[in-house]
TIPASE-963505 format. One record per residue (C-alpha): x, y, z. Coordinates in steps of 0.05 Angstrom, whole numbers, plus 5000, padded with zeros to 4 digits. Each point is the difference from the previous one (the first is absolute). Layout:
XYZ;...
***
This chain:
617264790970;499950705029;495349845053;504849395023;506050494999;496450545039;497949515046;507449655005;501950745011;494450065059;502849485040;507050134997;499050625020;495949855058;506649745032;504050704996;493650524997;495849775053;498950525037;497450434944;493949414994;499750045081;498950685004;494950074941;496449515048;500150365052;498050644964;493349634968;498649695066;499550675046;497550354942;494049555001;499749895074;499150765019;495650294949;494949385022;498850295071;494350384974;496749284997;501349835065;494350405030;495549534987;503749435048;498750485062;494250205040;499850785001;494350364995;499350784974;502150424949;506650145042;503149294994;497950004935;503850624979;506149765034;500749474950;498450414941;503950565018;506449465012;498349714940;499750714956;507250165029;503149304981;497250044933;503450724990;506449725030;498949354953;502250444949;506450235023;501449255025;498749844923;505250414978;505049875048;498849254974;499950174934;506650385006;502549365033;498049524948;503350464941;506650095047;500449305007;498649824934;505450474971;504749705042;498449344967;499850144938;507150315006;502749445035;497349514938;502050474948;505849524980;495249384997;495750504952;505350124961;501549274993;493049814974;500850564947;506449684982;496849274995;495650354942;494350185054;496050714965;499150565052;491749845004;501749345025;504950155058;494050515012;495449475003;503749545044;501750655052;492050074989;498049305019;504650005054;496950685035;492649764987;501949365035;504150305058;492750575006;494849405005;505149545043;500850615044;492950284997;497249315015;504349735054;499850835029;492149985005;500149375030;504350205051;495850675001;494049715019;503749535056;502950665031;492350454991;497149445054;505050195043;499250734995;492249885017;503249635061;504350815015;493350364979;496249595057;506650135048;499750704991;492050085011;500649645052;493949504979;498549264986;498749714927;494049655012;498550064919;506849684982;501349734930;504849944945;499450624966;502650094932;499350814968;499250034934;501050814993;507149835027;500949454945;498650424953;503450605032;505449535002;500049644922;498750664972;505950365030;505949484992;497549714933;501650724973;505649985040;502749364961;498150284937;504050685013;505949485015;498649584938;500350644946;506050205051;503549444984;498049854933;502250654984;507349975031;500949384958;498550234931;505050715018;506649605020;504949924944;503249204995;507150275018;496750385062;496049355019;506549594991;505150475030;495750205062;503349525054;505850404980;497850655012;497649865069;505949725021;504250755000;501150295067;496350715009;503050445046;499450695011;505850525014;501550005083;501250715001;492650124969;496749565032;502750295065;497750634988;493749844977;499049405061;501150605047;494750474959;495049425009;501150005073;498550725008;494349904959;496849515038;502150365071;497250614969;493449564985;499049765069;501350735030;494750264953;494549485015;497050355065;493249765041;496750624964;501349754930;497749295011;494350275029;497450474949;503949784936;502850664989;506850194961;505049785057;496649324986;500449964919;506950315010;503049475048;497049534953;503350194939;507450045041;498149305025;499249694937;506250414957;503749915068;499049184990;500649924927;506950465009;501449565056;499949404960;504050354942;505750095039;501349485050;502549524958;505950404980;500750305070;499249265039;505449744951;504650635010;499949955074;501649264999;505750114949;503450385048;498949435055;505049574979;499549595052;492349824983;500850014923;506249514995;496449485048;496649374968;495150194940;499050695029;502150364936;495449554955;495050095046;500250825002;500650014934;493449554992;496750415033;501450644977;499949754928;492549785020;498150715034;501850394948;495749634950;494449925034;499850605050;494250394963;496249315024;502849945064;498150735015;493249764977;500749425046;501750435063;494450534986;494649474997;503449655065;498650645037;493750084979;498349365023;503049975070;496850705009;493049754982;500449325036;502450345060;496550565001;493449774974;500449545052;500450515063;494250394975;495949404997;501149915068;497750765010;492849824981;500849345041;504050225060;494950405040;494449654976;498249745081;500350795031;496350304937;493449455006;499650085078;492850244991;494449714960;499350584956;501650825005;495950574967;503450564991;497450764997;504550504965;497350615025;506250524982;497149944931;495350595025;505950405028;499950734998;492050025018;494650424969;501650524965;497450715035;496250414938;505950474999;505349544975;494649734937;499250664986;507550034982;500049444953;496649944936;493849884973;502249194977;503649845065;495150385046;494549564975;504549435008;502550205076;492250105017;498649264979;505949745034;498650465066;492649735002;502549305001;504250085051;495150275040;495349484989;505949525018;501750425066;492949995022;498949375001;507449705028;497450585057;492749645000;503949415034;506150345027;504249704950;498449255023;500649584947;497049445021;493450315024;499250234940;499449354960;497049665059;494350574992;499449854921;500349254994;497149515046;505349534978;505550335038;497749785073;499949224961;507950154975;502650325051;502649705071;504950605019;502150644960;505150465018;501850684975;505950364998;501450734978;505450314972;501450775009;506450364969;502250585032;502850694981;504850295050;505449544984;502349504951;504949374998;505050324960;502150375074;502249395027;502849764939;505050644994;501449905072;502649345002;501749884918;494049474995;499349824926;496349404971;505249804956;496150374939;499750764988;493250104965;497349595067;504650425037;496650604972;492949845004;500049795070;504450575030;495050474975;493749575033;496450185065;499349595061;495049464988;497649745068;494349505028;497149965075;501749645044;493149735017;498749684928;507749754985;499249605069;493449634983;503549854932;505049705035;495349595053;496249764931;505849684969;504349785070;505050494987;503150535060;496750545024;502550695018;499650525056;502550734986;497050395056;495850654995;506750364966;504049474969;501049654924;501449424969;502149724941;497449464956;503249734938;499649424958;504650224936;507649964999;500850584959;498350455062;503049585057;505350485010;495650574997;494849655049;506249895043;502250715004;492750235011;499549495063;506850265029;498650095072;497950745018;499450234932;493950474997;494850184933;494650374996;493649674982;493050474987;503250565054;501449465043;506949945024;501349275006;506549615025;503449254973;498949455044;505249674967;495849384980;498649784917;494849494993;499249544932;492150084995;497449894918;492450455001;498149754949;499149364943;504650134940;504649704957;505950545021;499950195073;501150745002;499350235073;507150325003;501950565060;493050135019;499450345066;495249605056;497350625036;494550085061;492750054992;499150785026;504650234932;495749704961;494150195033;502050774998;501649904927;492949814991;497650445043;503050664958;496449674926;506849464987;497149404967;504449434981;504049984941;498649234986;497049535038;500549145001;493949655027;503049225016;494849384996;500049385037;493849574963;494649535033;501749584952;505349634959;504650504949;496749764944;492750005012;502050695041;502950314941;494549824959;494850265052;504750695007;499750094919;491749995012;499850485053;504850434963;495950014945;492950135042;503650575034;503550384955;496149824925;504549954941;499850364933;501849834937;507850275003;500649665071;498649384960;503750104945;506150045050;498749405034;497150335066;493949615030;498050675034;500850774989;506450265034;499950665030;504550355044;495649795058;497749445026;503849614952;504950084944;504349354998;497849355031;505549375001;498549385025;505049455028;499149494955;500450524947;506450225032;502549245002;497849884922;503450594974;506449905040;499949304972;499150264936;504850474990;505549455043;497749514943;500950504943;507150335021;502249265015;498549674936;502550664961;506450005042;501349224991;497750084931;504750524975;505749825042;499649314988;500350104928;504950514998;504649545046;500249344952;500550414939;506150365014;503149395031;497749644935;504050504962;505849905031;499749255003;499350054933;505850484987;504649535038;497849364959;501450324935;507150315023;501749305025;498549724925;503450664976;506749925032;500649145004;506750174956;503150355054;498149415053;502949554944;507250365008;499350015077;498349335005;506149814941;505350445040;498649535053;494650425048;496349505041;493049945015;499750285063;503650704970;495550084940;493549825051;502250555042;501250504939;492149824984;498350115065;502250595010;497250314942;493549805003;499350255074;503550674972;495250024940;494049955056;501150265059;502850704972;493450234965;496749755073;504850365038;497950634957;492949865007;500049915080;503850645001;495150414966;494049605024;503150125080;500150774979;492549974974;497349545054;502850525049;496850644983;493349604972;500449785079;501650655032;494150374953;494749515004;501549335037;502950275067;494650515000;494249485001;503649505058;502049594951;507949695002;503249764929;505349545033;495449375006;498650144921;506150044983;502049425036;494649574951;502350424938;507949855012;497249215010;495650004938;506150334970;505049535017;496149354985;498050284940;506450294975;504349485029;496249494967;501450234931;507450195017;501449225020;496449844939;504450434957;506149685035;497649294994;498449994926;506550484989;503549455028;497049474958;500950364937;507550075015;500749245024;496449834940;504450284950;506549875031;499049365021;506549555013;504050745004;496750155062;506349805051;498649855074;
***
């Protein structure tokens, strides 16, 4: 008997509370879908302990997200179900009238969220796995390769992931509801229609004072939130944080009262139609449920600022992906680890006995490392080709380029001169205090004739500039100005006025920024008088094929420069030292890792913001339904003092696009704010624009979004035409 009345329950309510089922759907469904793309390696062809470390590392961070996914669910469930079980509490309190005990209407509230959990969990997962074979379809688009190992895949970690996680949600919802049950008195169950039916409005001249407090609050937030503090996290950050959130919740307190004031005083608004009704709908609404719709907004912003900009810093590690793998590979020598020289014995003498001994060890190596980058005049490249026989099989062409910094001026002259700044102070500050770093001519040119790009001429006295990162295009600019002069290793050398766009070297962020282009003789006389370089960049062009290349590279790597046991342990193939090599990066290592991290900050940027999205437009779908049921007495008087369809339709209407769009409103306001100075610190600095971002965000946004608002209108409508049937005029 239960079972058929929680059943009978089930499907009536299916009608009214769809979109709580819906969304529980979805929620299982992505749930599922993103924590199986850890299984999806397996349907792809890549090779290495790089692509697989993309996937695990992409898995790892949707699992730890997973979590807070689970509780915004589970927070959505238990929101949903309160509202619920408040709008039945008068259909409780009937059954306990009928002679029903408590543990029974318990029982049936039971059997009804059990069924709704496996209904939802099954018909979720189904739709889950659907959705997971087209994310392999995205994984394959964003790698850029074919699925010649295609199959239906089916993850059981995620299942389990997934049954584990919502089953306790359903039983936290079960005791939830159980419990609110058994508390409510008869008269509170049978009198509760009543209650909600009382208009709840706050006093104008309070809730104008306070609506104009929130918007200080809130201005105050978005002046306080500075590149600097999203940057470094720091106590302008956790400040404008705190106003943002007291600024919305105060925000929400008060605009009922204030909204309603204002209109008052409009009399030519609030006498016209149902506009009275309707203000006073929606202001009884706000003020009930504005601790929610605070809730609501937050997690809106959130959302639309993870969406969007998760998005644009995807497309940082996929954007220069073509200038950064121009080369086959690029081994790089760090030699300004050895700066400062050997010590003379006058200056050991000075220290103690501990740091002497440890300054002699250090001095010796870098002697050792000194003598033998001199052995080979600092060529790269005959060095391996004199320690491993495999080099002249790898190698068709390799090119090295030096990099020298000077000390007679820095970048921070120009940037006083003509107010350069990068758009971020502690970059403002590190590069103003930075030498000239400059190349010759000679080397940057055959670069260029390697990879079809423009060469440049800058006579026996002239400079150039070459610079590849946005962050110091104006300060590239200014250095190029026509007839500007520098000084360069004594050498007194003037602008041609020409900036060329030349990457040196294979990397996953091109860095060449405001690097001077200067003539062979300076850096002759700079070796000449004992300069050596402070890094250099030897760029390969293979024999063969990338792959077999790479693999060939790794061997003569290893036959060159040994390994030891800590090498190892770190995941190097060889020994780096400062010279002849202390990074080596590959192009297809380049491509996997850009792919990688595109694929991880995609799927954590749909996954979150998705999410986030349909549950708070869930919530307020739901919050409309249940005020429709709430106030069908007042539509009863409308409709029986002769209000035709067409008025009270338009009342609904406008409430429900009220009761949406102002938490969204909120939400694009603070997300604009956010996007902004995340753009201006980090985006913008790394070439990268946010506008095609949040182009797709405000689309996902408004499919998403708008979908559940029609959806809240539709079945608001049906409840009303429902109940008032032959009343409805028109």
């Amino acid at each position: 008997m239960l079972a058929k009345l929680a059943f009978r329950n089930i499907r009536r309510s299916v009608k009214d509370y769809g979109v709580y089922f819906v969304t529980i759907v979805f929620g299982v469904a992505v749930f599922y879908a993103f924590n199986s793309v850890t299984s999806q390696s397996i349907l792809f062809d890549l090779e290495g302990s790089a692509s697989a470390s993309v996937f695990q590392l992409t898995g790892q961070f949707l699992g730890m997200f997973s979590l807070l996914i689970a509780c915004v669910m589970g927070f959505l469930v238990l929101y949903a179900n309160g509202f619920l079980i408040r709008r039945r509490k008068k259909e409780f309190g009937t059954y306990l009238m009928l002679g029903m005990k408590p543990g029974s209407v318990s029982a049936i509230v039971l059997l009804e969220t059990v069924t709704v959990g496996l209904v939802s969990l099954v018909v979720g997962l189904c739709l889950g796995f659907a959705l997971s074979q087209g994310l392999s379809f995205l994984t394959a688009g964003l790698f850029d390769i074919q699925m010649t190992q295609y199959r239906f895949l089916f993850s059981s970690d995620a299942f389990l992931m997934t049954l584990g996680c919502f089953v306790l949600i359903f039983v936290v919802a079960a005791l939830f509801n159980t419990l609110s049950i058994r508390r409510y008195k008869l008269i509170d169950l049978l009198s509760a229609r009543a209650k909600n039916a009382r208009f709840r409005v706050r006093n104008p001249w309070v809730s104008l004072v306070a609506f104009v407090v929130a918007v200080g609050v809130i201005v105050g937030a978005y002046v306080t939130l500075t590149d600097g503090s999203m940057l470094y996290f720091n106590e302008d950050f956790w400040r404008a944080t705190v106003l943002m959130v007291v600024g919305t919740f105060l925000f929400f307190w008060a605009l009922a009262g204030f909204a309603l004031a204002v209109v008052e005083r409009t009399r030519s608004v609030y006498f016209k139609g149902l506009a009275m009704f309707t203000m006073r709908q929606i202001a009884s609404k706000v003020n009930m449920a504005f601790m929610s719709l605070s809730v609501v907004c937050i997690m809106l912003f959130f959302s639309l600022t993870v969406f969007s900009t998760g998005m644009g810093l995807a497309r940082v590690f996929s954007g220069n992906v073509e200038d950064g793998t121009l080369y086959d590979a690029t081994l790089g020598a760090n030699v300004y680890l050895n700066e400062g020289g050997i010590h003379d014995p006058e200056t050991l003498a000075g220290m103690s006995s501990e740091d002497q001994a440890y300054q002699e060890v250090a001095d010796a190596k870098a002697a050792a490392v000194t003598a033998d980058a001199e052995a080979y005049d600092w060529d790269i490249a005959a060095k391996l080709a004199a320690s491993t026989p495999l080099w002249d099989e790898l190698v068709d062409r390799a090119l090295q380029i030096d990099f020298y910094q000077g000390s007679e001026a820095s970048y921070g002259e120009f940037m006083e001169r003509y107010s350069i700044t990068t758009g971020n102070e502690k970059q403002d500050e590190l590069i103003a205090k930075q030498g000239f770093v400059f190349v010759g001519v000679s080397p940057f040119n055959a670069m260029a004739e390697l990879t079809g790009r423009p060469t440049v001429d800058v006579g026996e006295n002239g400079y150039a500039v070459n610079n590849v990162l946005d962050a110091t295009s104006a300060l590239s600019d200014a250095l190029a100005r026509v007839g500007e002069v520098v000084e360069v290793a004594g050498h007194e050398l003037t602008s041609t006025g020409k900036v060329m766009t030349q990457p040196l070297e294979t990397t996953s962020f091109i860095a060449n920024g405001a690097e001077l282009i200067v003539p062979d003789a300076v850096i002759a006389d700079l070796r000449a008088q004992g300069g050596v370089p402070d890094t250099s960049r030897l760029n390969i062009r293979y024999k063969t094929d990338r792959a077999r290349g790479d693999k060939l590279l790794e061997q003569a790597l290893a036959e060159a420069l040994s390994t030891d046991e800590q090498s190892t342990a770190a995941g190097f193939g060889f020994k780096p030292t400062p010279w002849p090599v202390t990074t080596s990066f590959t192009a297809d290592e380049v491509i996997v890792q850009a792919s990688g991290m595109n694929m991880m900050i995609s799927y954590l940027a749909l996954y979150i913001g998705f999410v986030f999205l349909i549950a708070t437009a869930a919530v307020l779908a739901i919050q409309q339904l249940s005020e429709t049921s709430d106030s069908l007495s007042r539509y009863r008087v409308l409709a029986e003092i002769g209000c035709d369809r067409r008025m009270i339709l338009r009342s609904l209407r406008t409430q429900v696009l009220v009761y949406f769009l102002v938490p969204l409103v909120l939400a694009v306001c603070h997300t604009v704010r956010a996007v902004s100075v995340i753009s201006g610190a980090i985006l913008a600095q790394l070439g990268v624009s946010v506008i095609e971002p949040a182009l797709m965000t405000a689309v996902l946004a408004g499919l998403v979004y708008g979908a559940y608002l029609l959806v809240a209108y539709f079945a608001s409508r049906g409840i009303i035409r429902t109940a008032l049937g032959k009343k409805l005029i028109g």
